[in-house]
Steps between C-alpha positions, in 0.01 A plus 500: 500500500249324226163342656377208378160353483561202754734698734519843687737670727471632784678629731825297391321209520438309154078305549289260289193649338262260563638284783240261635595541835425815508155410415471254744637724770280825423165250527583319844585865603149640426392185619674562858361857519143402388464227789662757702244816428243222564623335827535873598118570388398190721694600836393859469130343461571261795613825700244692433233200561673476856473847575218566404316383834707706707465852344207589711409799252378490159788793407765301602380226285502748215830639581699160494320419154560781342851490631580152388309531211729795416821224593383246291403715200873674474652172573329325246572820250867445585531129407297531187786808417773281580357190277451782280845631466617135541388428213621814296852448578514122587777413253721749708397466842530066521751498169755663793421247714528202269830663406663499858288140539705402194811561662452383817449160334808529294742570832309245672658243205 
């Protein structure tokens, strides 16, 4: 099998170097999980802001910060991974799905 500059395969499955899509896809995805990590950052503020009144003890308090603290911090190491690794490997990861996109809309015709 010979690769060429503008086109790889993988797995079986012949994919466009370059594809725009695949740009366009990969930055509404990081987009998604950005807003996401941040919506999660506001309701886990919100929570805590709420609870706050009711924990009675100052140790308590420092318990659920520290624990969602801890939450927040691996989540937000997780999604900066995944937009890392997205990014690596995007021309496999969405050229697949652009491929099986691709022929959807060639049975659908």
């Amino acid at each position: 099998m010979q690769q060429t500059p503008s086109a790889t395969r993988v797995a079986g499955v012949q994919q466009r170097s370059g594809d725009p899509r695949i740009a366009s896809m990969f930055s509404k995805d990081c987009l998604w999980a950005s807003g996401l990590l941040a919506v999660l950052w506001l309701l886990y503020a919100f929570v805590f802001y709420e609870v706050w009144p009711n924990t009675g003890d100052g140790n308590v308090a420092l318990a659920l910060a520290i624990s969602g603290g801890l939450v927040l911090l691996f989540n937000s190491a997780s999604i900066v991974a995944m937009i890392k690794h997205y990014s690596d490997d995007k021309e496999h990861i969405y050229g697949l799905d652009l491929h099986y996109l691709d022929i959807m809309q060639k049975a659908k015709r």
